[in-house]
ZAVOVEX-530331 format. One line per 5 residues: number of its first residue (from 1); their letters; for each residue x, y, z of C-alpha. Coordinates in nm, 4 decimals. Each point is the difference from the previous one (the first is absolute). Layout:
NUM	a	X:Y:Z  ...
! end
This chain:
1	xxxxx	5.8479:9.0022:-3.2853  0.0718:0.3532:-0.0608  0.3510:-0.1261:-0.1935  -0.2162:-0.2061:-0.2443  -0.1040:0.3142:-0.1784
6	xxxxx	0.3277:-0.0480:-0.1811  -0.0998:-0.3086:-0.1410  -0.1183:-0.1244:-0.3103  -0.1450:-0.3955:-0.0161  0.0596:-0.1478:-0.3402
11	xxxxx	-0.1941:-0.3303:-0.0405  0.1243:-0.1749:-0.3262  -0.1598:-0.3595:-0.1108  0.1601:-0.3416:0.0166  -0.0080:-0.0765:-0.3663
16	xxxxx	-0.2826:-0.1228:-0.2720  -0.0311:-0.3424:-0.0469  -0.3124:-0.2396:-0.0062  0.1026:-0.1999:0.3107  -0.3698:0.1320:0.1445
21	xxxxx	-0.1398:-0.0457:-0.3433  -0.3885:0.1826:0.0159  0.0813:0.1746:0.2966  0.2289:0.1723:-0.1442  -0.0610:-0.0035:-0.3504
26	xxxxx	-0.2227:0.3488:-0.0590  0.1251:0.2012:0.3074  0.2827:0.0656:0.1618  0.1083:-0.1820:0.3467  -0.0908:0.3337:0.1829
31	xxxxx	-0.3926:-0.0669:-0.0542  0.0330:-0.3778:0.0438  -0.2726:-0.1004:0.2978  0.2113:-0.0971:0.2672  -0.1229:-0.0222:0.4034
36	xxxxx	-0.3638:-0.0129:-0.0166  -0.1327:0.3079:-0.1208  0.3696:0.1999:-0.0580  0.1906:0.0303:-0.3700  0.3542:-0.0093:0.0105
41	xxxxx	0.0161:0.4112:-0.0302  -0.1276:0.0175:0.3191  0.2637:-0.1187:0.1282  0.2259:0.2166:-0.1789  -0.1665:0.2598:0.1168
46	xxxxx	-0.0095:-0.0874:0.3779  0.3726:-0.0080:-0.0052  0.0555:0.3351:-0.1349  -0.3130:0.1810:0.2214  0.1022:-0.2132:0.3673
51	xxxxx	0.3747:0.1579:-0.0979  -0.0524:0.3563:-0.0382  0.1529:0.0170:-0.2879  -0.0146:0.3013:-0.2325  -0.0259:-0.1486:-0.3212
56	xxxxx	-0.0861:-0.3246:-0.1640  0.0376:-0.1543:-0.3483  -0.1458:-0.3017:-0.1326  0.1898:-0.1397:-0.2907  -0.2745:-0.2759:-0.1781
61	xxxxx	0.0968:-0.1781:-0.3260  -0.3226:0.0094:-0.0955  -0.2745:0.2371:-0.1296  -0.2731:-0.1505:0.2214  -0.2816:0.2633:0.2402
66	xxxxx	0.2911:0.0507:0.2707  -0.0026:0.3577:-0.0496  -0.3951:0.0271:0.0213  -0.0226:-0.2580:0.2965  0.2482:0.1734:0.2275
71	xxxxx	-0.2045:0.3290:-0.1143  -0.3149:-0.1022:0.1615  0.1838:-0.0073:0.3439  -0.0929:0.3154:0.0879  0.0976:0.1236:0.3420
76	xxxxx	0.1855:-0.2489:0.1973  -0.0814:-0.0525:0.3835  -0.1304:0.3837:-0.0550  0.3659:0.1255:-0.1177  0.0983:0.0658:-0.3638
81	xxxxx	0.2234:-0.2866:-0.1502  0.3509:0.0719:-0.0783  0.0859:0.1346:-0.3167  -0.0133:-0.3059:-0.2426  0.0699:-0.0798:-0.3529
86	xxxxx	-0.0583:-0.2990:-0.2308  0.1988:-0.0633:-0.2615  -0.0935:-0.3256:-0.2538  0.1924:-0.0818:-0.2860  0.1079:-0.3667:-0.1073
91	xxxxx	0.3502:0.1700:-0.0709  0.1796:0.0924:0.2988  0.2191:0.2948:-0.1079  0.3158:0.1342:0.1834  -0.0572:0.3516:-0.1225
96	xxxxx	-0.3763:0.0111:0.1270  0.1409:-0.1468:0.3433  0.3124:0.2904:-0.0195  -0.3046:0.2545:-0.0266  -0.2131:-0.1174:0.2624
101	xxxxx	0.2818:-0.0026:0.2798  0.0584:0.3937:-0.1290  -0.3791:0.0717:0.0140  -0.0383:-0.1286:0.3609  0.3017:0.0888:0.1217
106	xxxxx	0.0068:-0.1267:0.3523  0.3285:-0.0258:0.2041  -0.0889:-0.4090:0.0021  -0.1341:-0.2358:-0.2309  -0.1288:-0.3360:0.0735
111	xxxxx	-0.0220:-0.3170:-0.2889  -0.2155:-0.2776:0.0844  -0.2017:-0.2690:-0.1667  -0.3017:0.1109:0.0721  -0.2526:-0.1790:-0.2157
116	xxxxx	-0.0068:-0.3186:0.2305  -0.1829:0.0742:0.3168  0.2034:0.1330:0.3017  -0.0405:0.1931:0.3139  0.3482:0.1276:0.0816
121	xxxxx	0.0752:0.2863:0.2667  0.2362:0.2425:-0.2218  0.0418:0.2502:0.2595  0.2178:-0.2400:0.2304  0.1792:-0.0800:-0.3394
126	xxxxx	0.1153:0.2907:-0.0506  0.0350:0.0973:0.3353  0.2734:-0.2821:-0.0032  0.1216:0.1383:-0.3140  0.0828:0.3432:0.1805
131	xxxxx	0.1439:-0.1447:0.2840  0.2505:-0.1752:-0.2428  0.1172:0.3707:-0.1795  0.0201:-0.2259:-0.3601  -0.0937:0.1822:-0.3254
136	xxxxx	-0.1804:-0.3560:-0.0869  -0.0696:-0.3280:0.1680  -0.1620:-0.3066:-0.1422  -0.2174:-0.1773:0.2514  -0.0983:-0.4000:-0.0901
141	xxxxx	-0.3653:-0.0615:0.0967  -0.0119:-0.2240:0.2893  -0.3745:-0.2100:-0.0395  -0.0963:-0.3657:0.0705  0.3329:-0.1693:0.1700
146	xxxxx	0.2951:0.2009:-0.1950  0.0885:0.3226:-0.1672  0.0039:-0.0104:-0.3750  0.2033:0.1728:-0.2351  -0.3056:-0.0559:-0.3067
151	xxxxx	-0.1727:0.2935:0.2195  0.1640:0.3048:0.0877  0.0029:0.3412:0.1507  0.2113:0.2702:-0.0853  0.0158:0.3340:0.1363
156	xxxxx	0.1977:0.2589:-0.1409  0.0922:0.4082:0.0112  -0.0676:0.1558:-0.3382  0.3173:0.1184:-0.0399  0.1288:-0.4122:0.0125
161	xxxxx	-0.2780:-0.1031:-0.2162  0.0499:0.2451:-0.3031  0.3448:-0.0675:-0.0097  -0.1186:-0.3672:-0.0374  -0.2525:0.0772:-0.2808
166	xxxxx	0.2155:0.2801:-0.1392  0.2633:-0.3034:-0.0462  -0.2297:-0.2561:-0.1423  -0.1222:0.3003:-0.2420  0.3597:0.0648:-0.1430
171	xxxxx	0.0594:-0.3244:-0.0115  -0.3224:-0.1075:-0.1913  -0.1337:-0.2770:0.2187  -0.2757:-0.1475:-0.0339  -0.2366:-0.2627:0.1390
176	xxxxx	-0.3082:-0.1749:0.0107  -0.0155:0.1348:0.3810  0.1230:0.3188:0.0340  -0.0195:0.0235:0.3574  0.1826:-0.3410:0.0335
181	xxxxx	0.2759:0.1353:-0.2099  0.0412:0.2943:0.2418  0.0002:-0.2333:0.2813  0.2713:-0.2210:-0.1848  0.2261:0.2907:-0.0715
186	xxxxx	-0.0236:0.1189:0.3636  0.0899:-0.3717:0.0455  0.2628:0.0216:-0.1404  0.1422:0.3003:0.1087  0.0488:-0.1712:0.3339
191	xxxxx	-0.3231:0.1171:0.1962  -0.0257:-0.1402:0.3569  -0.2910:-0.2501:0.0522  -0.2403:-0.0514:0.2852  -0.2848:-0.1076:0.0883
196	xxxxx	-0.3595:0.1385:0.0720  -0.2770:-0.2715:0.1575  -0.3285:0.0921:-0.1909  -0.3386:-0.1907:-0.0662  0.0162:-0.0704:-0.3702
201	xxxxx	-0.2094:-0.2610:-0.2229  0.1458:-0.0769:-0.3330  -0.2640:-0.1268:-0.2387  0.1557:-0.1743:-0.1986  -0.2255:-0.3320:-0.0629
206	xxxxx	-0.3866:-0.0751:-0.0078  0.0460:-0.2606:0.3008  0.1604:0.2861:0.2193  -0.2889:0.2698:-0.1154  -0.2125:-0.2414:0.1545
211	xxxxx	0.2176:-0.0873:0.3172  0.0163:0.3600:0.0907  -0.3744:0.0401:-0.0189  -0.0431:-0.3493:0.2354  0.2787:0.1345:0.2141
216	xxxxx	-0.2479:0.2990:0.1109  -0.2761:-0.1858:0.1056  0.2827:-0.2296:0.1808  0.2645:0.1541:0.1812  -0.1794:0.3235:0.2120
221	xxxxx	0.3664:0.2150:-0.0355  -0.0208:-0.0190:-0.4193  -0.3971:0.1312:0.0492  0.0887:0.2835:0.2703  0.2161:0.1538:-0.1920
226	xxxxx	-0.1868:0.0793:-0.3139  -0.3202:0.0661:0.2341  0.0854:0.1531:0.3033  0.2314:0.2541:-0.1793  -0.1681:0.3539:-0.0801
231	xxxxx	0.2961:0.0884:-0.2751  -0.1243:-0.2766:-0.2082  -0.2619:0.0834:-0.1924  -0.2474:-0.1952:-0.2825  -0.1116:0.1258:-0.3076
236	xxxxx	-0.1921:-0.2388:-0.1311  -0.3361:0.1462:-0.0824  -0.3156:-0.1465:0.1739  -0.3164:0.1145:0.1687  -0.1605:-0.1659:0.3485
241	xxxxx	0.1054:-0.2883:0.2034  0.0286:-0.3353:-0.0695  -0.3118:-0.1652:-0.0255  -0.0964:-0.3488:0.0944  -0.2898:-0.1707:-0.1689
246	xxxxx	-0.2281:-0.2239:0.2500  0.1708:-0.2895:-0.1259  0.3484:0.1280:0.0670  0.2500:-0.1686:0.1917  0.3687:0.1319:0.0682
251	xxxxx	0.3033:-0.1985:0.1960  0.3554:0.1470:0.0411  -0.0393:0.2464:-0.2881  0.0248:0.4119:-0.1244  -0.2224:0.1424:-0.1238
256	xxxxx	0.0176:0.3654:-0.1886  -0.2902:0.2561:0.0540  -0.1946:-0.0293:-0.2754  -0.0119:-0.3783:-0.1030  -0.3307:-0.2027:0.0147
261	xxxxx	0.0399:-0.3799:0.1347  -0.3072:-0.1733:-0.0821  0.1567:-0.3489:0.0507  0.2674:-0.1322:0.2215  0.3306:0.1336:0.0263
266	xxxxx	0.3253:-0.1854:0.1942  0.3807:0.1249:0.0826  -0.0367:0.2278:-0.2907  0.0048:0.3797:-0.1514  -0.2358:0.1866:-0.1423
271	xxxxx	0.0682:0.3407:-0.1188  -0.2386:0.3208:-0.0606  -0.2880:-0.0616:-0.2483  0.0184:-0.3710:-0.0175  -0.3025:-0.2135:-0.0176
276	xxxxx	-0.0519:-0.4008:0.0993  -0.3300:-0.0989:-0.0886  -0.2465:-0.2309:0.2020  0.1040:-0.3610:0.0779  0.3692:0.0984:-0.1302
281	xxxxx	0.2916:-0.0998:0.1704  0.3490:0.1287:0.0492  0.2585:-0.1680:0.1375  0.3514:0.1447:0.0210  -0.0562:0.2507:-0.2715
286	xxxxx	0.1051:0.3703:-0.0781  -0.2900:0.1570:-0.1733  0.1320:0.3625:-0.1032  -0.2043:0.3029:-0.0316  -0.3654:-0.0364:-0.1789
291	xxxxx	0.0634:-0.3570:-0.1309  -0.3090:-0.2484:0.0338  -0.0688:-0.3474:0.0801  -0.3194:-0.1174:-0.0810  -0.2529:-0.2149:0.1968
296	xxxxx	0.0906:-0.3832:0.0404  0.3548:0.0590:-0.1071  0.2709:-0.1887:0.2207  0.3377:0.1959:0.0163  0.3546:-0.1107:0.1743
301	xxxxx	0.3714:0.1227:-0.0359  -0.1136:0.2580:-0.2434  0.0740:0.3148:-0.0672  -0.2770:0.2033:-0.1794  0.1586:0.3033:-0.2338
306	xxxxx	-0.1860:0.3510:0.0315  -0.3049:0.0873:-0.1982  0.0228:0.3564:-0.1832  -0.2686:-0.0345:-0.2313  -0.2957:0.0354:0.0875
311	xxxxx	-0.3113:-0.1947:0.0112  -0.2900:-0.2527:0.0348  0.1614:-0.3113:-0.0028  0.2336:-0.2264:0.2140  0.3821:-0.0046:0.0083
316	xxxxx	-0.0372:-0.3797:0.1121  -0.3881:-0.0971:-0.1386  -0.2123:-0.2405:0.2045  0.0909:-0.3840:0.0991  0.3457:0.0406:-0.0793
321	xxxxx	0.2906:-0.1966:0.2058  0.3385:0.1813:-0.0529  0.3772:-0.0726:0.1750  0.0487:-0.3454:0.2030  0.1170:-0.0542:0.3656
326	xxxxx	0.2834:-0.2228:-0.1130  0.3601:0.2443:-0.0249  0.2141:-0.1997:-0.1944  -0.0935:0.0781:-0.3042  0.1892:0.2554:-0.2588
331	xxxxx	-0.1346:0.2103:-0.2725  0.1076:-0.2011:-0.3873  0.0710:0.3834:-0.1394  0.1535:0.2079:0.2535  0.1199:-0.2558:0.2845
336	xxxxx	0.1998:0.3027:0.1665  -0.2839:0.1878:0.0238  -0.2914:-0.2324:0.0835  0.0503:-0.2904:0.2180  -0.0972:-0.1475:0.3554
341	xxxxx	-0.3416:-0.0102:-0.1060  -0.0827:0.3167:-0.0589  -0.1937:0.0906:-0.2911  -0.0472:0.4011:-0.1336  -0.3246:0.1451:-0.2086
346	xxxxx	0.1167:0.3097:-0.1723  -0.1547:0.3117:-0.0107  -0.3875:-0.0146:-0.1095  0.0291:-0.3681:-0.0844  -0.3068:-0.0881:-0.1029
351	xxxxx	-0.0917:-0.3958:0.0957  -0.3377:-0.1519:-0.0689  -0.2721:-0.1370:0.2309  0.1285:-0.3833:0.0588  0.3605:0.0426:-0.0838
356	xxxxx	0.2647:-0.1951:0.1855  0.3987:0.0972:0.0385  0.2469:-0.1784:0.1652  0.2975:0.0549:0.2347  0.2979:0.2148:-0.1303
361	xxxxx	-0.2453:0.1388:-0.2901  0.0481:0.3674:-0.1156  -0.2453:0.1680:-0.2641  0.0925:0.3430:-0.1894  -0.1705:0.2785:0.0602
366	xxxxx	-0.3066:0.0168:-0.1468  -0.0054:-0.3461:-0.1270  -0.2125:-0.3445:0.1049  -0.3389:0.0640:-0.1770  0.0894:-0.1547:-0.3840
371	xxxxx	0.2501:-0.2795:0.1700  -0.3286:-0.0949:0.2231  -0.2410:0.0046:-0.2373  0.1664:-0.2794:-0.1774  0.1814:-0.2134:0.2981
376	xxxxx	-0.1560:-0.0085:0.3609  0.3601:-0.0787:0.1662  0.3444:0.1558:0.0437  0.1903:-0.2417:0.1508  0.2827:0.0463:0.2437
381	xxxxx	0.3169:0.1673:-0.0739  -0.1604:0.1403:-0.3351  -0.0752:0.3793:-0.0875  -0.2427:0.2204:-0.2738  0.2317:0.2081:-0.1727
386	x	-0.0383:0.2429:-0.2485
! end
């Protein structure tokens, strides 16, 4: 790994758009939930640590707690991390990126998409690269059954890349994706494309945030490697074990350290600091970190937005019923996003003892309590917006 020391990681993000509506609506994609008890960043992270590599930026296109997340690391697997910068602007600027190749200055330089979660072995990437004596290759991401060109790795020598920039600086380009633009002009330029087999999730819906989470408890490969890898490393603040109430009962589910299942939970996930209260059930649910279901409430299919506001009261208040086992049905406002029966509570939703939500449902963050107070029911397919 010792030829890794001449390497800088530079994770960029996909794009903002509001495909994953509250999930991604205050934060960045690097501290979405994703795995169990993981954020995104970890990810990131684990990349750039299991490589060797000497440096490692983090390009977010939004002003979320990245910086102060990844700060609380600490030591990692009793070693120092590699030197690592965030950078978070909405504006991606060519002149800023120009800078922060000069500033690292590494003999290589790796662009990725890093803000969906990966695990990718970069060292035999650019071990390949060597072998090939290129100044830059562009490597398709091989995940699932094919290799896609909509998620890419290049790998370039500095000298290569700030004749790129240097190029697209004379020349005044500019783009909503800066990164994407280099990638485009190397394109162009005739780089030779190949392909690199890599474990990568795209987020790009609510029903496949969910899948993923189901395919852990399912399929014993997906759950080994987050949990049986000692580069990949949570963050997700939480103190003790999970604790089971004398009324608890858990089939084919994960559960975080930290959570306290009072009712029963089946085939679902339950991150850090999440609470179901007594007589509650889950069913096929993702309840992310420090949300709460309270007692006598019925959940399916639903995917339960984190809580990061503190307090007293329920998330998910007493004798609801939320979500429906039937997955044909589509969300009215954002079909795209919502469908298959899957319905979303934002972040700190507040819904009232008694409250019932249908199937392909989403409520805003922080939003349920004044729609409940005067109607009992959202029906299927229909949202809380606000």
């Amino acid at each position: 790994m010792l030829f890794m020391d001449e390497v800088t990681i530079i994770s960029y993000p996909a794009g903002r758009d509001d495909a994953l509506l509250s999930l991604t609506e205050d934060r960045s994609r690097y501290l979405l939930p994703f795995g169990g008890r993981f954020r995104v960043a970890d990810f990131t992270i684990r990349n750039s640590f299991a490589s060797g590599a000497r440096r490692t930026i983090i390009y977010s296109n939004v002003d979320d707690g990245l910086e102060e997340y990844l700060s609380a690391y600490g030591d990692f697997k009793n070693e120092k991390f590699p030197r690592l910068k965030i950078v978070s602007s909405e504006n991606q600027d060519i002149e800023l990126l120009y800078k922060l190749v000069l500033d690292s200055n590494t003999n290589l330089y790796i662009f990725y998409t890093g803000d969906n979660p990966s695990i990718i072995d970069f060292e035999s990437i650019v071990h390949r690269f060597r072998k090939t004596r290129k100044h830059a290759l562009l490597y398709k991401m091989h995940f699932g059954e094919h290799a896609t060109m909509a998620y890419t790795i290049l790998v370039a020598n500095q000298k290569m890349l700030l004749s790129v920039i240097n190029n697209a600086m004379e020349e005044k380009r500019r783009a909503p994706n800066v990164f994407e633009m280099i990638i485009n002009i190397f394109l162009n330029r005739g780089i030779e494309i190949s392909t690199a087999h890599v474990h990568y999730w795209p987020v790009r819906t609510i029903p496949e945030y969910h899948a993923y989470h189901l395919d852990l408890i399912k399929f014993k490969e997906f759950f080994d490697l987050f949990y049986t890898s000692s580069d990949l490393k949570g963050n997700i603040h939480f103190e003790g074990y999970a604790k089971l109430g004398a009324h608890a009962r858990v089939r084919r589910s994960l559960l975080a350290d930290g959570c306290d299942i009072n009712g029963i939970v089946e085939d679902s996930v339950v991150y850090p600091g999440a609470v179901v209260g007594e007589g509650a059930s889950v069913q096929g649910c993702v309840l992310l970190p420090y949300c709460s279901v309270g007692s006598r409430s019925h959940l399916y299919r639903t995917v339960v937005d984190e809580r990061t506001i503190p307090g007293p009261e329920f998330n998910v208040g007493e004798r609801c019923h939320v979500g429906s086992e039937e997955q044909g049905i589509k969300n009215s406002d954002y079909p795209r996003s919502i469908f298959s029966g899957v319905t979303l509570l934002g972040k700190n939703c507040s819904i009232p003892h008694g409250a019932r939500i249908g199937g392909a449902c989403y409520v805003a963050p922080g939003k349920g309590y004044e729609y409940f107070m005067k109607s009992k029911s959202l029906y299927d397919g229909m949202s809380i917006l606000r």
